[in-house]
Biopython code that builds the backbone (N, CA, C, O; Angstrom):
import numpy as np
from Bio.PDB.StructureBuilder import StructureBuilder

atoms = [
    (1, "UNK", "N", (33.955, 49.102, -64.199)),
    (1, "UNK", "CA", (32.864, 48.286, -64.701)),
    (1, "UNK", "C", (31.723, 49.210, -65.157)),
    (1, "UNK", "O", (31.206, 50.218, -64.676)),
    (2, "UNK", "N", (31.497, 48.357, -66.461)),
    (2, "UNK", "CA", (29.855, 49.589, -66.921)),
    (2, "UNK", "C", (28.967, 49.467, -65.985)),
    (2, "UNK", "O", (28.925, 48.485, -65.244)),
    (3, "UNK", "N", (28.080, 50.555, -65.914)),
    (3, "UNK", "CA", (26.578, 50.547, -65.096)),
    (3, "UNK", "C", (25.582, 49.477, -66.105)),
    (3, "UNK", "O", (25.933, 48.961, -67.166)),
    (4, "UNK", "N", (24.709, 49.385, -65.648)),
    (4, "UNK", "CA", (23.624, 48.945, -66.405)),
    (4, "UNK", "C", (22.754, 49.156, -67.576)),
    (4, "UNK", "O", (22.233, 48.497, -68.476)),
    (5, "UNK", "N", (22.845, 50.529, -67.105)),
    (5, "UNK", "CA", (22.424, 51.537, -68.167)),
    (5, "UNK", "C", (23.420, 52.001, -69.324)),
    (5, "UNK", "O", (22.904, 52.532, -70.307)),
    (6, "UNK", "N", (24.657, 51.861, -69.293)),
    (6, "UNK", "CA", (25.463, 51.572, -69.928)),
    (6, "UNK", "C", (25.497, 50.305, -71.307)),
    (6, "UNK", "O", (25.576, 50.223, -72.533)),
    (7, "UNK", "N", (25.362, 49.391, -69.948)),
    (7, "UNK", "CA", (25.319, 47.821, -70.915)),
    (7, "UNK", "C", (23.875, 47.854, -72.006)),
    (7, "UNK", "O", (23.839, 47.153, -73.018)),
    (8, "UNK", "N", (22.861, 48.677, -71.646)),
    (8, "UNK", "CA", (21.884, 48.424, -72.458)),
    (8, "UNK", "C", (21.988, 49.328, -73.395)),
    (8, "UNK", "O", (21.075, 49.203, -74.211)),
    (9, "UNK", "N", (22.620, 50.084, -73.604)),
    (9, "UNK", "CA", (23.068, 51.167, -75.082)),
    (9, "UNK", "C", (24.008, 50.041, -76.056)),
    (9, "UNK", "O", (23.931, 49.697, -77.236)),
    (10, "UNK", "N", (24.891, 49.684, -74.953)),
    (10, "UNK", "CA", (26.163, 48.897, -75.510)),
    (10, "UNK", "C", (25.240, 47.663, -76.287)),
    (10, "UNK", "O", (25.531, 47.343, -77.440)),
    (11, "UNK", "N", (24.514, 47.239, -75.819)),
    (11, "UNK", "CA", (23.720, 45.779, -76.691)),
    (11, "UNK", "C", (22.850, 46.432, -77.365)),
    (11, "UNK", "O", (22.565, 45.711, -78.322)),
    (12, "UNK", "N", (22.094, 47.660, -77.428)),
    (12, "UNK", "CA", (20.775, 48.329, -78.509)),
    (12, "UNK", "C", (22.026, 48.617, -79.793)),
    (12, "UNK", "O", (21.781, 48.249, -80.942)),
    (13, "UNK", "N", (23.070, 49.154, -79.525)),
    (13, "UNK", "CA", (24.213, 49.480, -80.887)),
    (13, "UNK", "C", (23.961, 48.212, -81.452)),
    (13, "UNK", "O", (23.172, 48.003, -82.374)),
    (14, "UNK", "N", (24.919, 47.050, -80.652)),
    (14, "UNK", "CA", (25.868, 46.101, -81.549)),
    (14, "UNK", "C", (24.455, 45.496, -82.368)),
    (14, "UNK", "O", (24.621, 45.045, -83.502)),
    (15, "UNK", "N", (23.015, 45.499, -81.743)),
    (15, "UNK", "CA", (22.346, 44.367, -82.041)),
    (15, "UNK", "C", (21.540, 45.583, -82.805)),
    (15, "UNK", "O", (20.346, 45.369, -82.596)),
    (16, "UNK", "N", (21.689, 46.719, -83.569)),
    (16, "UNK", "CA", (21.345, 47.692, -84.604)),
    (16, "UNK", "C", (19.475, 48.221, -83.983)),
    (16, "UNK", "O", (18.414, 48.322, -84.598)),
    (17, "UNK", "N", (19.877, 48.454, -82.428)),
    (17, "UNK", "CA", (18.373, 48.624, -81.974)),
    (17, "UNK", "C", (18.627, 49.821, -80.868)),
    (17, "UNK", "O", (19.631, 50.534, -80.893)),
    (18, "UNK", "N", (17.667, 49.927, -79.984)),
    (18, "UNK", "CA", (17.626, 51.191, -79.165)),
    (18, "UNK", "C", (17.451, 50.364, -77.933)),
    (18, "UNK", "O", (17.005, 49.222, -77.823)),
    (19, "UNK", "N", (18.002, 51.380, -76.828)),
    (19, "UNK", "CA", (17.216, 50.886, -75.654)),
    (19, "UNK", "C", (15.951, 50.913, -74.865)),
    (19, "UNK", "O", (15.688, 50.414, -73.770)),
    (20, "UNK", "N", (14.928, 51.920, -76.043)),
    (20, "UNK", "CA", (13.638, 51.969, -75.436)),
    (20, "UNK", "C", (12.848, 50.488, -76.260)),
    (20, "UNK", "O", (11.984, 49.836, -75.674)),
    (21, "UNK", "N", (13.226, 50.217, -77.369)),
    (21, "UNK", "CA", (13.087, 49.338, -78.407)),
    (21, "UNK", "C", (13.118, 47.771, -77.469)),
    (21, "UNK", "O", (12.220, 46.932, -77.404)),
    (22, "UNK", "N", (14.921, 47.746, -76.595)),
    (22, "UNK", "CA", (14.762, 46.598, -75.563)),
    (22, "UNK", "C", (13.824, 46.305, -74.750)),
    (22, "UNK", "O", (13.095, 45.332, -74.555)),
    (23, "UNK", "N", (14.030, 47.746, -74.125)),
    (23, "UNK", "CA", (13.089, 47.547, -72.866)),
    (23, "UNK", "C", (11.409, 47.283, -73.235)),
    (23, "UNK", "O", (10.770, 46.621, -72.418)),
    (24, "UNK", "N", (10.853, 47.693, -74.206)),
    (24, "UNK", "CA", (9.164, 47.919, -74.994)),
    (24, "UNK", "C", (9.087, 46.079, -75.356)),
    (24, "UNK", "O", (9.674, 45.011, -75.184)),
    (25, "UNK", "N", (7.966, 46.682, -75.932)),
    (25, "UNK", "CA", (7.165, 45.534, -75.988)),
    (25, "UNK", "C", (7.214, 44.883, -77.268)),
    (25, "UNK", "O", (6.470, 43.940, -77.541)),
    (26, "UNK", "N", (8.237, 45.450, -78.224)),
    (26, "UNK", "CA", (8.624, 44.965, -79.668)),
    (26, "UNK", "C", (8.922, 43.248, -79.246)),
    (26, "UNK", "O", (9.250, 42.720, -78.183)),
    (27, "UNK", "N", (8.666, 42.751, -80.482)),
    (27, "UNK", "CA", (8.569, 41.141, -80.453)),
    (27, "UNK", "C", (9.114, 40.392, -81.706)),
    (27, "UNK", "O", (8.954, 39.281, -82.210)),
    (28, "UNK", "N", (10.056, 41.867, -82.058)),
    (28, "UNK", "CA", (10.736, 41.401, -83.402)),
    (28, "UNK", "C", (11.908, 40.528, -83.474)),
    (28, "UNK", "O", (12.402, 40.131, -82.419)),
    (29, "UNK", "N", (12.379, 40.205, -84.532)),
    (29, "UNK", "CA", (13.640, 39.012, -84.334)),
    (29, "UNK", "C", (14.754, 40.203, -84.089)),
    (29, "UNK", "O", (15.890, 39.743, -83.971)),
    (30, "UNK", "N", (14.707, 40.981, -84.034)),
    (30, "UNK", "CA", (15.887, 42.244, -83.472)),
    (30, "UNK", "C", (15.663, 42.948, -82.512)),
    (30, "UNK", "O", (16.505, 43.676, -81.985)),
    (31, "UNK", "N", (14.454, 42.821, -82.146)),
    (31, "UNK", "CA", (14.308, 43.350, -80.821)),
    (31, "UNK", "C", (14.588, 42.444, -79.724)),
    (31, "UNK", "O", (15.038, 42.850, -78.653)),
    (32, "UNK", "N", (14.229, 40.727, -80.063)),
    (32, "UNK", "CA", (14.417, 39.706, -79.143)),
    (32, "UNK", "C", (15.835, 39.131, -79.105)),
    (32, "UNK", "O", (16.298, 38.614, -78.089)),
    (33, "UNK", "N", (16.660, 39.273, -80.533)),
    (33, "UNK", "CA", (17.724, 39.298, -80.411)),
    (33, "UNK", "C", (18.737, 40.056, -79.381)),
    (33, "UNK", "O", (19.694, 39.418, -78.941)),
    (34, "UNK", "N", (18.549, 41.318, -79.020)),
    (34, "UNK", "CA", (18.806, 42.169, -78.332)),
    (34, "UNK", "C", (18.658, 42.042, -77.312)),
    (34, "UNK", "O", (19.724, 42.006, -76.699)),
    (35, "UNK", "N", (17.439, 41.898, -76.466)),
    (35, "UNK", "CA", (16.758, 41.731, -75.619)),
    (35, "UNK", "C", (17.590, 40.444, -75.017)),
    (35, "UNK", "O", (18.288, 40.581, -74.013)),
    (36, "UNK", "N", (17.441, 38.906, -75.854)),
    (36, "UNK", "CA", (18.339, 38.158, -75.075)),
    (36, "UNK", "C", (20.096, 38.765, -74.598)),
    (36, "UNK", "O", (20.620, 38.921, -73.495)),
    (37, "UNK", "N", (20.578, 38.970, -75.937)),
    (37, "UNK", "CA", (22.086, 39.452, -75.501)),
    (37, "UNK", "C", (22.120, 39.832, -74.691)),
    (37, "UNK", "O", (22.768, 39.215, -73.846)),
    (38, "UNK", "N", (21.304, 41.461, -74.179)),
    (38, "UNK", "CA", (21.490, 41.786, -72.838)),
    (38, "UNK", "C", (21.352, 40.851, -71.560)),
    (38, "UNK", "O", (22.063, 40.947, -70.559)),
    (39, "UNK", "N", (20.342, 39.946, -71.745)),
    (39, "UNK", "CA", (19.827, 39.171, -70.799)),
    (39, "UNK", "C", (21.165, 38.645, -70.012)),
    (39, "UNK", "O", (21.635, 38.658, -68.874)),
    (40, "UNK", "N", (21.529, 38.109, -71.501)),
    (40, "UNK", "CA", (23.320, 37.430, -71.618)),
    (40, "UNK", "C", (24.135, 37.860, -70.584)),
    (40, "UNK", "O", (24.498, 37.351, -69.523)),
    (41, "UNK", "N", (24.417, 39.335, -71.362)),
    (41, "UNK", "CA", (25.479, 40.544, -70.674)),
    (41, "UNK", "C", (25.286, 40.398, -68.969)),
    (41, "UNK", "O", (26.084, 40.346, -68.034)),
    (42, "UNK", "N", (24.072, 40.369, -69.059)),
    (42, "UNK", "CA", (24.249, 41.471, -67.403)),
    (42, "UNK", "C", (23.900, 40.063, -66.682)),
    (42, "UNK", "O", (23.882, 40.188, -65.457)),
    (43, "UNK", "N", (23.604, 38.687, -67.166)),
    (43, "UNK", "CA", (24.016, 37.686, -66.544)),
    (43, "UNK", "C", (25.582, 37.519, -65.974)),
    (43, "UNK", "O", (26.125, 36.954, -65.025)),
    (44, "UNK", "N", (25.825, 38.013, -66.654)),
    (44, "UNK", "CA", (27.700, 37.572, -67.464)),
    (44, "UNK", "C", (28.150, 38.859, -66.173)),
    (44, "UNK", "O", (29.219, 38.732, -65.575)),
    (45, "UNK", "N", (27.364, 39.853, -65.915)),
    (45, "UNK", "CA", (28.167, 41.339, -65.126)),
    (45, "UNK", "C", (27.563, 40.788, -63.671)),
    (45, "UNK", "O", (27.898, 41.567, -62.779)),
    (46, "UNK", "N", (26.844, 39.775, -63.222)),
    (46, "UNK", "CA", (26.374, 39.569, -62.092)),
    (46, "UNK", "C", (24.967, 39.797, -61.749)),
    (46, "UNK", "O", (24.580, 39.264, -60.709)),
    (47, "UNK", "N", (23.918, 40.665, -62.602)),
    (47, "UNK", "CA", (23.173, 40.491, -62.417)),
    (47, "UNK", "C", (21.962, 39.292, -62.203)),
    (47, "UNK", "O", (21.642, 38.383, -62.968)),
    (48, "UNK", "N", (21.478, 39.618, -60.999)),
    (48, "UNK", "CA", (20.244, 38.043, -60.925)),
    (48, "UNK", "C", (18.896, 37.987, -62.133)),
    (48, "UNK", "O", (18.258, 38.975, -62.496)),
    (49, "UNK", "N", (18.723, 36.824, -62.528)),
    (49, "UNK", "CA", (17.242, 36.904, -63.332)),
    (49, "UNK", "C", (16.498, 38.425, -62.612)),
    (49, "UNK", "O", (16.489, 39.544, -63.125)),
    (50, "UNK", "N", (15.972, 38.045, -61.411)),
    (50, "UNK", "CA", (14.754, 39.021, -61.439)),
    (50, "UNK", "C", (15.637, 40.738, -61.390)),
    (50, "UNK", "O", (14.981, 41.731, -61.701)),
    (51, "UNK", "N", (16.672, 40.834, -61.100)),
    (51, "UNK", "CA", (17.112, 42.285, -61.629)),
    (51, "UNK", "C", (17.173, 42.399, -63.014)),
    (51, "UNK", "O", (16.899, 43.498, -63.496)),
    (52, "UNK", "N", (17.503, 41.406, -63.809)),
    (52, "UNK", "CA", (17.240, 41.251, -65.098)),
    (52, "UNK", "C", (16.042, 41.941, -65.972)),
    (52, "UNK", "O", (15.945, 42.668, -66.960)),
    (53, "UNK", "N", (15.145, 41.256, -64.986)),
    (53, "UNK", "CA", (13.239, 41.633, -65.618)),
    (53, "UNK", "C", (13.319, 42.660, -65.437)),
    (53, "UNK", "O", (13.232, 43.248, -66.515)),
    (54, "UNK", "N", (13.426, 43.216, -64.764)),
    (54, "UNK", "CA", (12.919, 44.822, -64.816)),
    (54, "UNK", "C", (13.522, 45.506, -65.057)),
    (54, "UNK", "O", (12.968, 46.596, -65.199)),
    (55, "UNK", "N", (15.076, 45.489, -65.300)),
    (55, "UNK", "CA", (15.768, 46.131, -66.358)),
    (55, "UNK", "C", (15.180, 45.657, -68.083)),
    (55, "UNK", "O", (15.495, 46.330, -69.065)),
    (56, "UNK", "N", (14.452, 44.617, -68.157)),
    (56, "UNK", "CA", (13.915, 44.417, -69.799)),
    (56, "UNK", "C", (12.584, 44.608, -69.886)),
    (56, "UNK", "O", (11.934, 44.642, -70.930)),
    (57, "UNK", "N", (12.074, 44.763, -68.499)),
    (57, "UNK", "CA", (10.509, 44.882, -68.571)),
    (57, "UNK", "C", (10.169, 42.971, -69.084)),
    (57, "UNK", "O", (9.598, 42.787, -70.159)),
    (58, "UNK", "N", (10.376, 42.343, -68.643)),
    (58, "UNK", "CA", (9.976, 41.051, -68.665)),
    (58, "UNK", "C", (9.905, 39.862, -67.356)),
    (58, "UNK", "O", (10.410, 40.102, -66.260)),
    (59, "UNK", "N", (9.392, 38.921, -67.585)),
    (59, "UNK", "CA", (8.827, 38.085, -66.280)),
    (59, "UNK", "C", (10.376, 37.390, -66.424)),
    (59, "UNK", "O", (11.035, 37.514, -67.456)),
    (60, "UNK", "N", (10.945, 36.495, -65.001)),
    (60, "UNK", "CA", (11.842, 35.914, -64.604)),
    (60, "UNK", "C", (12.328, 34.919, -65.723)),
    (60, "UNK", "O", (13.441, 34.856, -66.246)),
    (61, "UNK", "N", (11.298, 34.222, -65.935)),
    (61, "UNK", "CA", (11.084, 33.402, -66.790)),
    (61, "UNK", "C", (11.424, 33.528, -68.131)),
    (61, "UNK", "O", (12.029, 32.680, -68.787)),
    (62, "UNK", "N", (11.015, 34.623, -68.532)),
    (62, "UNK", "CA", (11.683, 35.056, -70.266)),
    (62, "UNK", "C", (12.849, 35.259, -70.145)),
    (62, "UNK", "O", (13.673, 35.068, -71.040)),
    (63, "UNK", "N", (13.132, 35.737, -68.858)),
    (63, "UNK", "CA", (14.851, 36.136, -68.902)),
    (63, "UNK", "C", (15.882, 35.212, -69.200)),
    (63, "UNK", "O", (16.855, 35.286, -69.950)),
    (64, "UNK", "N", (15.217, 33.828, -68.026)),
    (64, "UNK", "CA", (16.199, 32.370, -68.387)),
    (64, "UNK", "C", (16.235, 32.112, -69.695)),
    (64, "UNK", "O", (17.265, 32.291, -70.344)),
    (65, "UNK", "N", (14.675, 31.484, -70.440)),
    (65, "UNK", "CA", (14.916, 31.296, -71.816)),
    (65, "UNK", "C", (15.411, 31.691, -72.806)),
    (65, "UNK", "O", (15.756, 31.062, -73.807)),
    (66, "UNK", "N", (15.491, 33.064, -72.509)),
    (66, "UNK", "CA", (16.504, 34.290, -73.233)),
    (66, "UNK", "C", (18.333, 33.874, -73.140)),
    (66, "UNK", "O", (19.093, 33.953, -74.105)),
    (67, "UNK", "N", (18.640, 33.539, -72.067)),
    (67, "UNK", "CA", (19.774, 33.348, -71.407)),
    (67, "UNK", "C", (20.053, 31.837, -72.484)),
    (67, "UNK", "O", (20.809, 31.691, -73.444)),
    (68, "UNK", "N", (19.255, 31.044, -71.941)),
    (68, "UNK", "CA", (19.876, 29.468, -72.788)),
    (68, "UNK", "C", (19.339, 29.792, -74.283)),
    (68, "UNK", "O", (20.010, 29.437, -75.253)),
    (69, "UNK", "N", (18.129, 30.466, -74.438)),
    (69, "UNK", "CA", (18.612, 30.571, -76.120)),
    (69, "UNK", "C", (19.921, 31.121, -76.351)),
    (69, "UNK", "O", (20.689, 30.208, -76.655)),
    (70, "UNK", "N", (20.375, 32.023, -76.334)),
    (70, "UNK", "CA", (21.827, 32.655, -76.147)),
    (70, "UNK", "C", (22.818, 31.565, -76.001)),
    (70, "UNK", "O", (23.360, 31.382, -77.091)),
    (71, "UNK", "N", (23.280, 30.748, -75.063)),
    (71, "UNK", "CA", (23.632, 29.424, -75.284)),
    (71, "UNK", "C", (23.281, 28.875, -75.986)),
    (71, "UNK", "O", (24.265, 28.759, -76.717)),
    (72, "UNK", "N", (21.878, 27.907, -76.789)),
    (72, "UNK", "CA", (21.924, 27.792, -77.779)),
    (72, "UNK", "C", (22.794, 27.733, -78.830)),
    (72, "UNK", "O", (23.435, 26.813, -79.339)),
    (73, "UNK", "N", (22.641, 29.398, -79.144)),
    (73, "UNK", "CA", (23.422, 29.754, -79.879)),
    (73, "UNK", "C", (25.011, 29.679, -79.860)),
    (73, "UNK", "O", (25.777, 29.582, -80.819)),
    (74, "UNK", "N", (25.253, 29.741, -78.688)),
    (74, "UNK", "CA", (26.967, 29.472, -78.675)),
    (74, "UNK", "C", (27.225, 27.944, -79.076)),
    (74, "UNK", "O", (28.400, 27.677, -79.326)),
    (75, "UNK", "N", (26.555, 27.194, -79.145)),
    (75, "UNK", "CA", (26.406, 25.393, -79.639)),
    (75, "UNK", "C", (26.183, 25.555, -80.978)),
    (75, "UNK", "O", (26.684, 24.757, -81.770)),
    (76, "UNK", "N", (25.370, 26.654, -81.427)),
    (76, "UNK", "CA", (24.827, 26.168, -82.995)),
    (76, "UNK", "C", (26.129, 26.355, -83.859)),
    (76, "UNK", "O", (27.125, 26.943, -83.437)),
    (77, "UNK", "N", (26.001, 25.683, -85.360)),
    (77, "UNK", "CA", (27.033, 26.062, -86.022)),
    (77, "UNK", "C", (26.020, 26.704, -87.264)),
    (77, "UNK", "O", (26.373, 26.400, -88.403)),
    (78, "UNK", "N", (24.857, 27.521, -87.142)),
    (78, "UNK", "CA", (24.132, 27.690, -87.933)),
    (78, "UNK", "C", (24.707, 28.863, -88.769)),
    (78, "UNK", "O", (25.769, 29.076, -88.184)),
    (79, "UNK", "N", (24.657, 29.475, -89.474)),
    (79, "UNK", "CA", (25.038, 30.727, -90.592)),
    (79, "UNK", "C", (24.565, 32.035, -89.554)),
    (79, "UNK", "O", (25.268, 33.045, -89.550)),
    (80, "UNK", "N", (23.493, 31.967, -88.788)),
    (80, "UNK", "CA", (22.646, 32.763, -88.272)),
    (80, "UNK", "C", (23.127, 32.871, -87.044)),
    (80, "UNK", "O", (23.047, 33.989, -86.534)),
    (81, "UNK", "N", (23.501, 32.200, -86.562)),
    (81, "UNK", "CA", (24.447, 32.161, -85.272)),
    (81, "UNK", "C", (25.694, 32.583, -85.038)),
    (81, "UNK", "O", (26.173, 33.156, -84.060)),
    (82, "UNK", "N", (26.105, 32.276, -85.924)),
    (82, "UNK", "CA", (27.750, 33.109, -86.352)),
    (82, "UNK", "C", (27.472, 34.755, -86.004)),
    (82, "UNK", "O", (28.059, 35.324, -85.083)),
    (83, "UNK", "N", (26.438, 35.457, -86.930)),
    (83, "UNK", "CA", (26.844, 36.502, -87.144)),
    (83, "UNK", "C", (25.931, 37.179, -85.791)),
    (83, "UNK", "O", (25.996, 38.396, -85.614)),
    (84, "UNK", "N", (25.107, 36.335, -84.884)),
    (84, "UNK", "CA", (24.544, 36.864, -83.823)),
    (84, "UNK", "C", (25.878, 36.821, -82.666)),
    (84, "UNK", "O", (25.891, 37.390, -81.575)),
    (85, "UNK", "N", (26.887, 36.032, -83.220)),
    (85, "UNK", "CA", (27.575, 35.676, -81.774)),
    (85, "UNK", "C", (29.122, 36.763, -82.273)),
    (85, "UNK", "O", (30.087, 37.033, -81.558)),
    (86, "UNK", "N", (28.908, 37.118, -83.477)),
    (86, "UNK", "CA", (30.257, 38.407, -83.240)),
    (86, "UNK", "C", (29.736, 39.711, -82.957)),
    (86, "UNK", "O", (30.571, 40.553, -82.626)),
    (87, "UNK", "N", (28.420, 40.092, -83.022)),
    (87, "UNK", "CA", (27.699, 41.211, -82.814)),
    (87, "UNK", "C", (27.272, 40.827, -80.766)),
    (87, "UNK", "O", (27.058, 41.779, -80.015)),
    (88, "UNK", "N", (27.233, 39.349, -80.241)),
    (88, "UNK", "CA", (27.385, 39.436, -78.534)),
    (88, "UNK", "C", (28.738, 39.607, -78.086)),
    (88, "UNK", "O", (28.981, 40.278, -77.083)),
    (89, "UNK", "N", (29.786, 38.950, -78.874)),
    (89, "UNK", "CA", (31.340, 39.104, -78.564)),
    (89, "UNK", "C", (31.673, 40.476, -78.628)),
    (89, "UNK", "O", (32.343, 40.887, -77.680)),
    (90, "UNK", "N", (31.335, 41.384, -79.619)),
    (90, "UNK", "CA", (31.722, 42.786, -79.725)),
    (90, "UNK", "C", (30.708, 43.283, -78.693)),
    (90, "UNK", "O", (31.519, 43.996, -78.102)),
    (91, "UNK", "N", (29.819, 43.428, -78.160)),
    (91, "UNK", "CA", (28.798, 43.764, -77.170)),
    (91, "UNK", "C", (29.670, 43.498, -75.657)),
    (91, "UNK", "O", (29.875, 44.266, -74.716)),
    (92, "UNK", "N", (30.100, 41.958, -75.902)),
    (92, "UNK", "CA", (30.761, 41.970, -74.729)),
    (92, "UNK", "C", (32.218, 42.307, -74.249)),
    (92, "UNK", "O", (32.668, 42.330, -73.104)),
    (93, "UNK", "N", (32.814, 42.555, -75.431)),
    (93, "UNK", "CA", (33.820, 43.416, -75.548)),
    (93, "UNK", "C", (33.689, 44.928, -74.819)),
    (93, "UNK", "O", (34.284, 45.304, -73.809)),
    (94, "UNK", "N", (32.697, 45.702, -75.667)),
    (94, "UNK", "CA", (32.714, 47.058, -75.415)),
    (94, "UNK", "C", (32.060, 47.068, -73.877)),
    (94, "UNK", "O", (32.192, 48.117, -73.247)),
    (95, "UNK", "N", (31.597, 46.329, -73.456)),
    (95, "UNK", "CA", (30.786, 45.763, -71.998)),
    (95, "UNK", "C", (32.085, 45.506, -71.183)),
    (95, "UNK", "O", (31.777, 45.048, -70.083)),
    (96, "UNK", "N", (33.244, 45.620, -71.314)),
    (96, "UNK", "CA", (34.800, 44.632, -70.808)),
    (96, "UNK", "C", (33.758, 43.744, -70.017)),
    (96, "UNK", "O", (33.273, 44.328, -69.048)),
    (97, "UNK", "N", (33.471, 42.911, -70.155)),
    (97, "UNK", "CA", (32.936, 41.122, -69.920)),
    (97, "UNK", "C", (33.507, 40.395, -70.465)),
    (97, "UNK", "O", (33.349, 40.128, -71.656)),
    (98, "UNK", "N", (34.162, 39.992, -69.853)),
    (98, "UNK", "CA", (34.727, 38.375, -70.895)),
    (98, "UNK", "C", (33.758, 37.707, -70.779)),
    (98, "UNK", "O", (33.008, 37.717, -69.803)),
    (99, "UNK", "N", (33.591, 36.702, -72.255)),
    (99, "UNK", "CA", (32.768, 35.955, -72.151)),
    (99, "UNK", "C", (33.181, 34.621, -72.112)),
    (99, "UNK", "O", (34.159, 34.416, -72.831)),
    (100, "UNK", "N", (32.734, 33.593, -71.477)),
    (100, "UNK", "CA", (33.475, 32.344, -71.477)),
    (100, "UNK", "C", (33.381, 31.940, -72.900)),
    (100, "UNK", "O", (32.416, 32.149, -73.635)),
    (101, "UNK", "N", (34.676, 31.237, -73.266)),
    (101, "UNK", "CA", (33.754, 30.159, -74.614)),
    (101, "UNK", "C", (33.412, 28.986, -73.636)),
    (101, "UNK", "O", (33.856, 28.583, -72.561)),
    (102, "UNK", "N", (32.158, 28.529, -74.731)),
    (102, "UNK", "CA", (31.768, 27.207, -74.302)),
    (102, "UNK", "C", (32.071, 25.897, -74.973)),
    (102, "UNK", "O", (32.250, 25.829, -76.189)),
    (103, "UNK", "N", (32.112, 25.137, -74.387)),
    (103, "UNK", "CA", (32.711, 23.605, -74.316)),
    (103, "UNK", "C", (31.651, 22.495, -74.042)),
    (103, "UNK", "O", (31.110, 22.350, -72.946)),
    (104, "UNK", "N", (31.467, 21.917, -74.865)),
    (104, "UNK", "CA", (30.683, 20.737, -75.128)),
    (104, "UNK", "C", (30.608, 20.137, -73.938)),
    (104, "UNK", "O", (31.686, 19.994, -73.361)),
    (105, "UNK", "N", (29.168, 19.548, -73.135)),
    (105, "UNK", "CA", (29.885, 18.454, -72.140)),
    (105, "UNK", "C", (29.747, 17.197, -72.746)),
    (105, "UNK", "O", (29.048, 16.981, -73.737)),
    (106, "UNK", "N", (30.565, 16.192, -72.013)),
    (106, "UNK", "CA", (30.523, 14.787, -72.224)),
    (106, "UNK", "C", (28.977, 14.259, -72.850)),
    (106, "UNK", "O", (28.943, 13.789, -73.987)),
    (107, "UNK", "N", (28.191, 14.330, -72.334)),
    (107, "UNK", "CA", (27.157, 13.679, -73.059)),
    (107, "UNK", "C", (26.666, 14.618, -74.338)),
    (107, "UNK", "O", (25.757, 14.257, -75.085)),
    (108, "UNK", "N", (27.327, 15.769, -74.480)),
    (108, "UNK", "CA", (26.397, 16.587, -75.729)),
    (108, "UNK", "C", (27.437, 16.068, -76.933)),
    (108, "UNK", "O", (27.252, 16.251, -78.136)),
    (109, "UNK", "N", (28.414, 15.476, -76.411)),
    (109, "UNK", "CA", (29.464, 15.097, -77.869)),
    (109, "UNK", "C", (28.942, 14.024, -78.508)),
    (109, "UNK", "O", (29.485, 13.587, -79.522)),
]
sb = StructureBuilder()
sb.init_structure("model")
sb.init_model(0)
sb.init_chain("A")
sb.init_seg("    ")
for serial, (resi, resn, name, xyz) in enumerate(atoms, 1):
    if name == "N":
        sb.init_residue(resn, " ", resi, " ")
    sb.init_atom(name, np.array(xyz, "f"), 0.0, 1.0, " ", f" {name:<3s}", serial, name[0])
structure = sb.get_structure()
């Protein structure tokens, strides 16, 4: 299994950013892009929200919203979503994480 420090190179590549770029205080749509994926990842590797934050330098709280935007996105069928979710699939690839697919529940159909 990757380290941590690992997983955050592995998501600064796929998502065309750095890992000082994640961890900082950038507030760009590629830096937050990033920033969630990892959130994603190291949800996905066992990490808790608050080990989360301080591996991103962020409050508990950004981490979740980070996390269900990311979901979100696994629901959207947007153009923009597509190409964020083969750049988290290849992230979570090179991460060996499987990622679940997700499945509609009963009331979201």
């Amino acid at each position: 299994m990757k380290t941590k420090i690992e997983l955050i190179e592995i998501a600064a590549n796929e998502f065309g950013s750095t890992p000082n770029v994640i961890r900082g205080k950038s507030r760009t749509r590629r830096a937050s892009y990033a920033r969630d994926a990892l959130s994603y990842i190291l949800h996905l590797h066992g990490c808790t929200h608050e080990e989360i934050s301080k591996l991103v330098n962020r409050n508990r709280s950004s981490v979740t919203k980070g996390i269900e935007r990311v979901n979100a996105r696994l629901r959207s069928e947007d153009s923009d979503s597509s190409v964020y979710l083969q750049a988290l699939h290849k992230a979570c690839f090179h991460a060996g994480i499987h990622m679940p697919s997700y499945k509609l529940q009963a009331h979201e159909a």
